[in-house]
N, C-alpha and C positions, 0 to 999 in steps of 0.2 A: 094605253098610256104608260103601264110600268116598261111595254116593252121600250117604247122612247128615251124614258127618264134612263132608265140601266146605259142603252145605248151611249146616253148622254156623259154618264159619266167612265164608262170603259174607254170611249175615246177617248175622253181628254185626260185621261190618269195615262193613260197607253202613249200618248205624244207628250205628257210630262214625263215621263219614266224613261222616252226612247232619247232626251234633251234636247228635244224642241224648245227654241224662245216664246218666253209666255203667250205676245202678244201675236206670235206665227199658232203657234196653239191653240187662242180662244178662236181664231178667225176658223182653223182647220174644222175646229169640232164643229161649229156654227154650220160650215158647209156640207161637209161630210153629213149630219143631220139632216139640211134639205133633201139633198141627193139623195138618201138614201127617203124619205118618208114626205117629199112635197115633189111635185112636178114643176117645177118652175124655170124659168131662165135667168140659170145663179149668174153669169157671165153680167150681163144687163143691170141685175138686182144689186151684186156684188159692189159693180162701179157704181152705184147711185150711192152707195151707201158711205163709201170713201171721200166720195167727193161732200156730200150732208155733214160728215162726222166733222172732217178735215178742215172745212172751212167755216164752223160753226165761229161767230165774231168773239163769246166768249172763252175759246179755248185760246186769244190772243196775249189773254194774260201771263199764259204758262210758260210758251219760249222767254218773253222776259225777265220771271222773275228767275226762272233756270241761267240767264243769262249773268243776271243779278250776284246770284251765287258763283258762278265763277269768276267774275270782276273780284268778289269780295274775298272768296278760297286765296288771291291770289295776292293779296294787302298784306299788311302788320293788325291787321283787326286781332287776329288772335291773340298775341302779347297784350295790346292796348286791352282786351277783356279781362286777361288773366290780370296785369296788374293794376285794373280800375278792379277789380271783384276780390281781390286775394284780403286789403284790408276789413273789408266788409266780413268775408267766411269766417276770417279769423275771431270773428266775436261767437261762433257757433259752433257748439258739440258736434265734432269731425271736422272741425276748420277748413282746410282748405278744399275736401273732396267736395263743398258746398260750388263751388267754383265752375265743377261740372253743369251741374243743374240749374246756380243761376244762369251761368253762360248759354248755354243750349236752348232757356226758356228766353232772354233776348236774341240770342240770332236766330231762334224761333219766327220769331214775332218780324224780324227783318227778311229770309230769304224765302220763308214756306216749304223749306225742304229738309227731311230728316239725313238723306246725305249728305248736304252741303253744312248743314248746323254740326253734324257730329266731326264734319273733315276738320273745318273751320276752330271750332273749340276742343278739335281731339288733338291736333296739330303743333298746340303748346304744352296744354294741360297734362296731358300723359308723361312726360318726359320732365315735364319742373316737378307732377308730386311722385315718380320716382326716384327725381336728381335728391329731393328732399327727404326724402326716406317712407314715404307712403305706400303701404300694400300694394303693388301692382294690379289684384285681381278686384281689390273694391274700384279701383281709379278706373279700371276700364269696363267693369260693370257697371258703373253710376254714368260713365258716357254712353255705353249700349243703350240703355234705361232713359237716360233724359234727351238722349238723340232721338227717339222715337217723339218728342214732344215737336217737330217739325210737320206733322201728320196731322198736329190739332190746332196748333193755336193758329193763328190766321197772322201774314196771308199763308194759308198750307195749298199746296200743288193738288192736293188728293183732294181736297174740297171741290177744288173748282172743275176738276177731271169728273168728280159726283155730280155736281152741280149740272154738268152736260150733257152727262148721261141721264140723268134724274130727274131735267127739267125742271129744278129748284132753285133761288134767287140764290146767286151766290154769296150776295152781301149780308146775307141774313143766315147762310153756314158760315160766315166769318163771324157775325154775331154771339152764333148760336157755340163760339168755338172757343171763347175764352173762360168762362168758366170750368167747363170740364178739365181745360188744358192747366189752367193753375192748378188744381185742385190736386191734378196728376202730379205736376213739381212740388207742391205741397208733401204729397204723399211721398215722393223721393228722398227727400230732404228730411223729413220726419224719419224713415226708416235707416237714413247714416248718422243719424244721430244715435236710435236706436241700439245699432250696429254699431258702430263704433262705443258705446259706453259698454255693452255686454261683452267685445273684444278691445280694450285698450291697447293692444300690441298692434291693432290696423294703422294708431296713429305712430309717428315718431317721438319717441319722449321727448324731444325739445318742440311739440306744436303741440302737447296737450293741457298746455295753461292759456288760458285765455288771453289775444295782446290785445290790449285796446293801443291802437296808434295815434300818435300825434292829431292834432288837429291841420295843419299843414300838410299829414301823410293822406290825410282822408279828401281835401281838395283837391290835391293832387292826383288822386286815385277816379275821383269825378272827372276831370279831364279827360283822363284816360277811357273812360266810357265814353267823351263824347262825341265819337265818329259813330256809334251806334246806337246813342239818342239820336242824334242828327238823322240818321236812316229810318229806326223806326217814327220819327214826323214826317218823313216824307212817303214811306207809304202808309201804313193804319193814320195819320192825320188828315191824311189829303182824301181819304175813305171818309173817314167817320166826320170829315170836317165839312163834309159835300163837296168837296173840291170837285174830285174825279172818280168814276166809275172804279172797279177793282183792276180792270184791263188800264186803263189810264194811270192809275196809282204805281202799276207794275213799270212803265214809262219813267215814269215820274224815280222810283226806287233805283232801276238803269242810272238814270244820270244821278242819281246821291252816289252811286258806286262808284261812276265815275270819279265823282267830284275827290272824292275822301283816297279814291287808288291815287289821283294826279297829284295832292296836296304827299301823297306819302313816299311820290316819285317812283310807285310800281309802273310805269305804267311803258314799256318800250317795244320794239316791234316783236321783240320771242314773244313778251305776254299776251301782247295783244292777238297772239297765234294761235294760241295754245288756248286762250279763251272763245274766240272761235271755234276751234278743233270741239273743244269740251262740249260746247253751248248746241251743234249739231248734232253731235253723237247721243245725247242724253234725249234732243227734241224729237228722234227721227225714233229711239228707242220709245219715249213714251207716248209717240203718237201711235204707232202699231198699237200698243195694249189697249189705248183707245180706240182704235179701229176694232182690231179683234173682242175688245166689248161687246161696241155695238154691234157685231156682225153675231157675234152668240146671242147677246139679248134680244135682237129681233127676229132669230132663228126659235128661240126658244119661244117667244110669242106667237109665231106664226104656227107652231105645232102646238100652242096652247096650254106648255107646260105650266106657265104662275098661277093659271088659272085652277089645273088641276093639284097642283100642292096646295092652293091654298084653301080648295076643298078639303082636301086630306088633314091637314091641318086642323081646320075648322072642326071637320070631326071628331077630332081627340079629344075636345072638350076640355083642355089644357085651361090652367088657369094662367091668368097674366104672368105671373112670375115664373110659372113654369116656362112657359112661351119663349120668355125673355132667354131663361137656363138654356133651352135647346139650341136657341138661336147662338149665343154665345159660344155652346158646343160647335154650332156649326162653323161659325169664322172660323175655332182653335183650330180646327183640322182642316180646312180650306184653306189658312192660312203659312200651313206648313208648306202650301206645294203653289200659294198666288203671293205675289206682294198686295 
């Protein structure tokens, strides 16, 4: 079995290293494994497995809401964020870098994707708190950082990709996704506060007194949020409201994109092109890494490797926490070379 595992992971380090595409990658090693240590006929096994993964009814969610995302890449969303969010940060130590964070932690919660949330609120934000005089390197650290909250709060793309593979209700990884996901903007936004009071030069002297705005600025600035209240009830409402399934809510979120692109008069035949263009090239890119998942995870069960780490495992006599340390070791470094 070590000689498998080894195998296992020399190939696929050997075809990330040579730059192979991921999902060209997990599919190769998965193969290459059979070939080399099962008799079977991959050709047969192969196509069974593409056609099972591909047309699985819950990965129907995922073109859409990727669709989603670029309807909304392609609006005035980002201004209407920045300046429904900008009077609210201004009440918070690091004022406006808060903008990042809250902004990312709603369009979070609208597209499920940490691409589309970072393009979307990096789009304005970077550029107004440098035009303002804000640190360039906190401004686009606090979006690297709170763009990764696309991953967790729900609806997230990765959940549902899990959910597939995992065989787990997906409604209940969106459940199960808002707390952790706050807790991480929490944690954001605690540390620019931090941050910013032990370096005061991050901010600009004229944004380091506190403004409280008008009462009329602050209405105003609700307005301005609300094409992305409107979005987030039409998909987490139409979820948690029993409307619609998470595939249907996905549906449902399409046309609020819609609704909100036409009302902002984005909406003419380049864009509608180019949303297209976007919305295949992302679907076709994450459907391979889906493919090449499954075709590794079922390669690796059929040689019986979870069974024999989990042995190994088992033997170390590791306590929980340790369990958890290693494991955690194991994403850092798996995660430098998989999304």
């Amino acid at each position: 079995m070590l000689i498998v595992v080894l195998t296992l992971f020399v190939v696929l380090f050997a075809f990330l290293a040579g730059g192979l595409w991921i999902g060209w990658t997990l599919a190769a090693t998965g193969t290459v494994l059979l070939a080399i240590f099962r008799d079977i006929p991959l050709d047969k096994l192969l196509a069974q497995y593409a056609w099972n993964i591909l047309t699985t009814q819950e990965l129907l969610a995922l073109p859409l809401f990727i669709l989603m995302g670029e309807i909304l890449f392609r609006t005035r969303l980002s201004q209407s964020l920045f300046r429904g969010l900008a009077p609210w940060a201004a009440l918070l130590p690091g004022r406006l870098l808060h903008v990042n964070v809250i902004g990312c932690t709603i369009f979070a919660a609208i597209s499920g994707s940490s691409a589309a949330t970072t393009q979307v609120v990096g789009r304005i934000s970077i550029s107004e708190l440098t035009k303002r005089g804000y640190s360039r390197d906190v401004a686009v650290g606090s979006l690297a950082g709170a763009g990764t909250l696309g991953f967790l709060i729900p609806p997230s793309n990765i959940m549902i990709i899990y959910g597939v593979l995992g065989d787990v209700s997906i409604a209940k990884l969106f459940t199960a996704g808002f707390i952790p996901g706050f807790l991480l903007a929490t944690s954001f936004m605690v540390w620019i506060m931090v941050h910013t009071a032990l370096r005061p030069g991050l901010v600009p002297p004229g944004e380091r007194r506190i403004k409280v705005a008008s009462a009329a600025e602050y209405l105003a600035s609700l307005r301005e949020l609300g094409p992305a209240i409107f979005l987030i009830l039409c998909v987490l409402g139409s979820i948690y409201g029993g409307i619609a399934t998470p595939s249907e809510a996905a549906a449902v979120g399409v046309m609020g994109a819609f609704i909100v692109s036409g009302l902002q008069r984005e909406l003419n035949p380049t864009a509608l092109r180019n949303i297209a263009i976007g919305s295949v090239q992302t679907c076709a890119m994450i459907a391979m890494i889906v493919l090449g998942a499954s075709i590794l995870g079922s390669a690796t069960a059929f040689l019986g490797i979870p069974a024999a780490v989990a042995e190994f495992v088992g033997g170390l006599g590791l306590s929980p926490l340790l369990l958890i340390a290693a494991l955690i070791a194991f994403y850092l470094i798996l995660g430098c070379f998989l999304d």
